[in-house]
C-alpha positions in Angstrom: 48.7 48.6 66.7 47.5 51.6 65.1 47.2 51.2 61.1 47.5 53.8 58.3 43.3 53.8 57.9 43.1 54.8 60.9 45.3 58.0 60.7 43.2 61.6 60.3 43.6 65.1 59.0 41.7 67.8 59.6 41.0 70.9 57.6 39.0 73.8 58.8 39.0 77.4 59.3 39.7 78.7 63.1 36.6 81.2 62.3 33.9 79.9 62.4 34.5 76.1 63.0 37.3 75.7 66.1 35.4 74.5 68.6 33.6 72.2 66.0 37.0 71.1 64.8 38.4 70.3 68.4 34.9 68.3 69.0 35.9 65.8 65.9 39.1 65.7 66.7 38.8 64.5 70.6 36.0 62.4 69.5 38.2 60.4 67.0 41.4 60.4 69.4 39.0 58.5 71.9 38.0 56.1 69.1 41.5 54.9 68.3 42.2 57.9 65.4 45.5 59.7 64.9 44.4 63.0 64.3 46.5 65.9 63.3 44.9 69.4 64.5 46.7 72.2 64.3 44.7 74.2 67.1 46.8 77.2 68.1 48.5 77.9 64.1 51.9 77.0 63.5 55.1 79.2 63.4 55.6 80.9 59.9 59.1 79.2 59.2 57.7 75.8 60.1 54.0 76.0 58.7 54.3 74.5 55.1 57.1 71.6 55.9 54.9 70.4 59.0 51.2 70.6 57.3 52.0 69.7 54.1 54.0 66.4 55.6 51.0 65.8 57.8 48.3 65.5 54.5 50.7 63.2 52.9 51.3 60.9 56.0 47.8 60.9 56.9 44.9 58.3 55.2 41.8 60.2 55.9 41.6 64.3 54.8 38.7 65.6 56.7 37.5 69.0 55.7 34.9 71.2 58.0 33.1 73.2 55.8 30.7 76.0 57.2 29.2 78.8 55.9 31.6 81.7 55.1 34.5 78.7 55.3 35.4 79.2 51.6 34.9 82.5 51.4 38.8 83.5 50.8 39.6 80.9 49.2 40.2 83.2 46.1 43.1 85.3 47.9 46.7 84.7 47.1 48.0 82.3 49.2 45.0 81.0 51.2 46.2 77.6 53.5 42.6 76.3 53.3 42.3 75.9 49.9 46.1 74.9 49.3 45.3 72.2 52.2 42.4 71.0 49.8 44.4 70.8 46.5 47.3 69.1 48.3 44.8 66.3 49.6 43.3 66.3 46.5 46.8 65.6 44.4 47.8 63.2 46.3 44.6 61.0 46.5 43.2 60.6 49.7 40.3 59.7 51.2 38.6 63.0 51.6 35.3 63.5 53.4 33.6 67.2 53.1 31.7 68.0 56.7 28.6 70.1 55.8 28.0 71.8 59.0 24.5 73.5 59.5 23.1 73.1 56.4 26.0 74.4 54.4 25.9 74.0 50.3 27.9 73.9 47.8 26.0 75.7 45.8 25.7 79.4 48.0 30.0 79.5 47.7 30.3 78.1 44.0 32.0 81.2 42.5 34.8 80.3 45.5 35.3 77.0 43.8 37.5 77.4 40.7 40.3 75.2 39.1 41.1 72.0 41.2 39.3 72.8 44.1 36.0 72.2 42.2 36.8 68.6 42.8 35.8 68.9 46.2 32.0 68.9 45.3 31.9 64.9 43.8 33.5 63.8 46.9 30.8 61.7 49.4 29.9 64.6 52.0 28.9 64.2 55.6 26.0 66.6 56.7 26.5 67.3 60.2 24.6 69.4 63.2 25.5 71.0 66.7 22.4 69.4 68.1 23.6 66.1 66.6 27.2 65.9 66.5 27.1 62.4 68.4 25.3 60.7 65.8 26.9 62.5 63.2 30.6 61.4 64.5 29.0 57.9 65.1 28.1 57.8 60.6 31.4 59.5 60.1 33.7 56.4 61.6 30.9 54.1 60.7 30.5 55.0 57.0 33.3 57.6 55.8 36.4 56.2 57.4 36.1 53.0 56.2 38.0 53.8 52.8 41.5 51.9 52.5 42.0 53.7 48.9 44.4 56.4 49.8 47.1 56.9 47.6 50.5 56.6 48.4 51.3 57.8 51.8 54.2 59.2 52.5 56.4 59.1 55.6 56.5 62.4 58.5 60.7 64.1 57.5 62.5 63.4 60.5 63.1 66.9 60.9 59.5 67.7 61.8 58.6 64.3 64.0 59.2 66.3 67.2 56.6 69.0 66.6 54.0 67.0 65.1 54.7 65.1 68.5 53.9 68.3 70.1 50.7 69.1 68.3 49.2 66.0 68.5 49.4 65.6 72.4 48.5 69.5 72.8 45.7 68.0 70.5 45.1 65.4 73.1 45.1 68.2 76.2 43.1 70.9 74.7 40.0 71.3 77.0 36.5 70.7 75.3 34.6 73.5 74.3 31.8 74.4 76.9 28.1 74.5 75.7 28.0 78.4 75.6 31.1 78.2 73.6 29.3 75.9 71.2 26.2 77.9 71.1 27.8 80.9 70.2 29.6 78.8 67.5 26.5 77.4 66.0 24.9 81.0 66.2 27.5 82.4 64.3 27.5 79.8 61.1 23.5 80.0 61.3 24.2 84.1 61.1 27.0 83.5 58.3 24.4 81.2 56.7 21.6 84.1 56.6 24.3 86.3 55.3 24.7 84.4 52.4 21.4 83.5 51.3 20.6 87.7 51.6 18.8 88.1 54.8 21.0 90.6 56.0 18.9 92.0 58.7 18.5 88.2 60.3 22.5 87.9 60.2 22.6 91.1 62.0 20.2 90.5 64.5 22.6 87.1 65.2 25.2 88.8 65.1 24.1 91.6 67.5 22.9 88.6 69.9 26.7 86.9 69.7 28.0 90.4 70.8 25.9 91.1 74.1 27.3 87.7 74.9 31.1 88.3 73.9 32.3 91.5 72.5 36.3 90.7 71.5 35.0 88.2 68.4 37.0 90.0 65.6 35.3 88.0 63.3 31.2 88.7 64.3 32.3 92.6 63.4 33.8 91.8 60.4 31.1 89.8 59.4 28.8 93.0 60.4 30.9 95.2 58.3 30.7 93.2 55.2 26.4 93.1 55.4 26.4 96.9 56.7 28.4 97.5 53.1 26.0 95.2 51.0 23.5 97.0 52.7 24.9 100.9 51.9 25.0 101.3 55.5 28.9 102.5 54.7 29.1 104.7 57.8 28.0 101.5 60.3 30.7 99.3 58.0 33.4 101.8 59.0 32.6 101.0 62.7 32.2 97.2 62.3 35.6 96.7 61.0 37.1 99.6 63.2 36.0 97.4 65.7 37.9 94.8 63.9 41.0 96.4 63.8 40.8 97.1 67.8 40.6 93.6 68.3 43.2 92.3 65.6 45.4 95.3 64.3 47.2 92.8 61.9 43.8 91.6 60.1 44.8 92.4 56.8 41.3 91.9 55.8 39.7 94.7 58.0 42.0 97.2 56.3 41.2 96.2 53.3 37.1 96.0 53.2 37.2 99.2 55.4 39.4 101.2 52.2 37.0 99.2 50.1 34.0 101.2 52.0 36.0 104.6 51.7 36.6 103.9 48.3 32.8 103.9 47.6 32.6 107.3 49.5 35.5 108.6 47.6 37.4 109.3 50.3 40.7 108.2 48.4 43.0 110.1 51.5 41.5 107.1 54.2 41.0 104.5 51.0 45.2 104.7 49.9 46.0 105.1 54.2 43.8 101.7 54.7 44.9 99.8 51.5 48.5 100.9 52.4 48.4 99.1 56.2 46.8 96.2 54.1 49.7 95.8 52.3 52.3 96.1 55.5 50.7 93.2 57.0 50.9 91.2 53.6 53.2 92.4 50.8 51.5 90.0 48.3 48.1 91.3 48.8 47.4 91.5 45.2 44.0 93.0 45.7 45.4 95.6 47.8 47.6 97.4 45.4 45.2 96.9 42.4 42.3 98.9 44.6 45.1 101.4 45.8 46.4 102.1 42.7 42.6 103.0 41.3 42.6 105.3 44.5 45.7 107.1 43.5 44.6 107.6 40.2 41.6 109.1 41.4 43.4 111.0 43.6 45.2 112.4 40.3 48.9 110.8 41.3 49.2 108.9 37.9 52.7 107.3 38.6 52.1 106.1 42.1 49.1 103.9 40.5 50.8 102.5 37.7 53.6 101.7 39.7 51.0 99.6 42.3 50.3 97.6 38.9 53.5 97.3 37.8 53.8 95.3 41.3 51.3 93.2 40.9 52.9 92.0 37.8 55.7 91.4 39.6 53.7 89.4 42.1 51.7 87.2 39.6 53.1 87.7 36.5 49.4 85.6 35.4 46.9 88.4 36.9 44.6 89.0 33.8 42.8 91.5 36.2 45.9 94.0 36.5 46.8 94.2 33.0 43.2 94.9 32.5 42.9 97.5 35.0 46.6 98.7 34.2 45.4 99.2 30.3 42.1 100.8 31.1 44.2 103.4 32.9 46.9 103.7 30.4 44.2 104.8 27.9 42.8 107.3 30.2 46.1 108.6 30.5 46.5 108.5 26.7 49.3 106.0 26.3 47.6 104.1 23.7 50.8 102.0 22.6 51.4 100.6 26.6 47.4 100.3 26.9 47.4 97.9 23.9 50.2 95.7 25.0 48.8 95.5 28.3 44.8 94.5 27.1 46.7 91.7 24.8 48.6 90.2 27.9 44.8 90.0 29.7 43.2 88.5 26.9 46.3 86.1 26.1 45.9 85.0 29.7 42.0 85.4 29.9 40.9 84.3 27.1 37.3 85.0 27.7 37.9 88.0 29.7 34.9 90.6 28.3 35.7 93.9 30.2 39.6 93.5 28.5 37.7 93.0 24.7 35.8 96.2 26.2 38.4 98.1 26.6 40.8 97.2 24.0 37.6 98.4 22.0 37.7 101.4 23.1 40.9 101.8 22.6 40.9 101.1 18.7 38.2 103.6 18.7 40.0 106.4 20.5 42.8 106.0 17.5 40.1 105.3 14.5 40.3 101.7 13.9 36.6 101.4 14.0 36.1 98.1 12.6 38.9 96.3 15.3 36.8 98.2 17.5 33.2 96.7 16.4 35.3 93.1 16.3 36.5 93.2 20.0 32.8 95.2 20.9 31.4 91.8 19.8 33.1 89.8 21.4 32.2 91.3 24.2 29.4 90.9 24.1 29.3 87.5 22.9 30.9 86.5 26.1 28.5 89.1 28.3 25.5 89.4 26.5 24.4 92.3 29.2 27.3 94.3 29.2 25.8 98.1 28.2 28.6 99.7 27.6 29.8 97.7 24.9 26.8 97.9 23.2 27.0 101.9 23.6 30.6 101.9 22.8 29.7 99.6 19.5 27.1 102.3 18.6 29.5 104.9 18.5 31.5 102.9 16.2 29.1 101.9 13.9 27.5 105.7 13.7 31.1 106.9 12.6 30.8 104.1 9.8 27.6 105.7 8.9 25.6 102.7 10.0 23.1 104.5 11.6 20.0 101.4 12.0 23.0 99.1 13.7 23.7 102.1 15.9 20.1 103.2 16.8 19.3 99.2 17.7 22.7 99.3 20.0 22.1 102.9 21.4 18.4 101.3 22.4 19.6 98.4 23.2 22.1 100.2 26.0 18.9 102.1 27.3 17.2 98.9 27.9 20.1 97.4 30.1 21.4 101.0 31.6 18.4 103.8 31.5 19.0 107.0 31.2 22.5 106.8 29.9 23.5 110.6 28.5 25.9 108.7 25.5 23.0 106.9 24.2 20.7 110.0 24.3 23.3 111.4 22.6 24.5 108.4 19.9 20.9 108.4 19.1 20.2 112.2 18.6 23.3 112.3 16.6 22.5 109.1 14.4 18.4 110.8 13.7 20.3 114.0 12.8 22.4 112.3 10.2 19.0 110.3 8.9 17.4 113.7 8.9 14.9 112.5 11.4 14.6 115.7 13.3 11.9 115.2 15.7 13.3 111.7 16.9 16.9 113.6 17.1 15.4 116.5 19.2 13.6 114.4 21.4 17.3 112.2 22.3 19.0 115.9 22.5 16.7 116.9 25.1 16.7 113.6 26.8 20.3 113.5 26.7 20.7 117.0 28.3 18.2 116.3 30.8 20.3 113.1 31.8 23.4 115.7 32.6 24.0 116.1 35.9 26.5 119.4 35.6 25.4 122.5 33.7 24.9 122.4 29.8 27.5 123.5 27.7 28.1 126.3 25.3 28.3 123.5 22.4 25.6 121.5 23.5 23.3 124.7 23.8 24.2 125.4 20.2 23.7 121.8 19.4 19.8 122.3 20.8 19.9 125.8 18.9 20.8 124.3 15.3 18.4 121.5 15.4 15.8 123.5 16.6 16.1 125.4 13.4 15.8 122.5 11.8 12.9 120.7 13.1 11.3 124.6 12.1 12.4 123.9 8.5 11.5 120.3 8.7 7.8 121.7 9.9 7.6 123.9 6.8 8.1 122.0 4.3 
């Protein structure tokens, strides 16, 4: 008789652990397990009823973790990390596979709120060249737990097709060595990726290619270290390729309007971000990067009204009322660029570039000492952010403290060189102190730092002090 111990689930990500994933779960079928798989993805309607049922009627929550595996985690929506949570709230026994050297540590910034947890859990290192021994420790040591929480009976409703994914479980053919290869080749190359040895992950990469040329995911992967790399037009390629293979990867849509962006070629950047968003309505990210690219693209209302669906969408995205503020200001809607910094600090407490901004904006309408107080804490929370030191300088020059300015003006230099508004905070602030030599020299600097022709004022600027560094000689 089988007994609740002995019941599995297992989490993983299709790419770049399937075949792994089929591996454990034959491998504990043949040792007496019930293991839920879900192998070849679940109908939409029926997706959350069946998986979610499966995690609470299940003892054992195995999770495959490989490099690149947590790597979305942070999108809206993402099953693998809503798998993890669920397991995690309900108490089971769960046992984190490290495949291939994988470490916490390189995806850290992936693990935020609950799904932190997931680290002080007992994990399981496991290799391709030793998956027997590995399995053998994994039944041996891990599965041994009777702790489980509460588990909780399949719905009747949904007995039939867990019926029907278990025994296609059962039937799936085992993955062939080359299959497996390519599979561990591909997690080594994700692996390179993310310690920064971009030219070994391409040189994997390449390799899994001459032997298989349809895997979406190898160009994608390609596409994302040709863009770290500022290799945009070989990006552009990789995740065309992409797109060939899988036209409904939102991703590939959007990384490739991410690239455009950076080339400022908002026409292909709003077209890309657009089909992003017809594949997932909710793609938060999508809009938010779309409606920068229409404001660059001077069309004002179309980007504020991708914010204003965002905020429809997650009514709790500090990010967009950021970004929706910032642009507010620029458009000189001070009142609406207010209320929307407030809602991102209210919900982001320690959000700096929102305290940055909402700086700025006090400054624009002469509330300079608001504006030092939120400069501040700025920095306070990002010690290395320039331009709030730069910004803070302006501020405190207009209150006529010219030593506070000079140290923030320097102080910007040192983290940003050759910024023209601190060659130009600083010639201003000498001026006022009547230190003309030190003012001339920041003028100069400042104008040298321009990359577009000087300006009628600025020449006269130069002219005036000029005259009086002459005076200033005489005396």
């Amino acid at each position: 008789m089988l007994t609740s111990n002995k019941t599995v689930f297992i989490s993983y990500r299709r790419e770049p652990s399937k075949f792994l994933a089929i591996i454990v779960c034959k491998e504990l079928q043949k040792r007496g397990y019930d293991v839920f798989l879900d192998i070849d993805s679940i109908g939409g309607g029926e997706f959350e009823k069946i998986i979610l049922s499966q995690i609470a009627a299940r003892s054992h929550f195995i999770v495959l973790l490989a490099h690149g595996s947590l790597d979305r985690c942070n999108e809206a929506g993402d099953w693998f990390r809503r798998e993890i949570e669920y397991a995690l709230q309900l108490g089971r026994t769960i046992i984190p596979i490290l495949v291939d050297n994988f470490t916490f540590e390189i995806s850290d910034k992936y693990l935020t709120g609950k799904l932190r947890e997931i680290k002080n859990h007992n994990a399981l290192p496991l290799y391709y060249q030793y998956i027997d021994a590995g399995l053998k420790r994994l039944c041996n040591q891990y599965l041994v737990n009777d702790r489980n929480g509460i588990l909780i009976d399949t719905p009747e409703e949904v007995k039939g097709k867990i019926r029907e994914i278990v025994e296609d479980s059962i039937l799936e053919s085992m993955p062939t060595t080359e299959e497996l290869k390519l599979e561990e080749l591909l997690i080594k190359a994700m692996g390179k990726q993310g310690r920064g040895d971009f030219d070994g992950a391409i040189a994997d990469y390449e390799k899994i290619l001459d032997e298989n040329s349809d895997l979406y995911l190898v160009f994608y992967n390609l596409g994302v270290v040709y863009d770290l790399k500022g290799q945009y037009d070989e990006a552009i390629e990789a995740y065309s390729k992409v797109i060939d293979i899988y036209p409904r990867f939102a991703e590939a849509f959007y990384n490739r309007g991410v690239v455009y962006d950076k080339l400022q070629d908002w026409d292909n950047t709003i077209a890309d971000f657009t089909r992003a968003i017809e594949i997932n309505p909710r793609y938060e990210g999508a809009y938010n990067n779309r409606g920068i690219a229409h404001f660059h693209n001077d069309d004002a209302i179309k980007a504020l009204l991708d914010f204003d669906r965002i905020t429809t969408i997650n009514p709790q995205n500090a990010a967009t009322f950021n970004n929706r503020g910032a642009m507010q200001l620029e458009l000189g809607y001070t009142e609406e660029a207010f209320s929307d910094l407030n809602n991102a600090i209210q919900i982001k407490p320690n959000y700096d570039e929102a305290y940055y901004n909402r700086g700025r904006a006090y400054l624009m309408v002469g509330q300079l000492d608001k504006a030092v107080d939120d400069f501040n804490k700025c920095i306070e929370i990002n010690p290395e952010y320039a331009k709030a030191y730069l910004n803070r300088g302006i501020a405190l020059g207009i209150l006529g403290k010219y030593e506070e300015a000079i140290l923030d003006f320097e102080m910007g230099l040192k983290l940003a060189p050759n910024r023209f508004e601190a060659y130009q905070g600083l010639a201003n602030c000498y001026q006022y102190q009547g230190r003309y030599i030190e003012a001339l020299n920041s003028l100069e600097k400042y104008l040298g730092s321009l990359n577009r022709p000087i300006s009628i004022v600025e020449k006269q600027q130069l002219k005036d002090l000029k005259e009086k560094f002459k005076i200033f000689q005489s005396r």
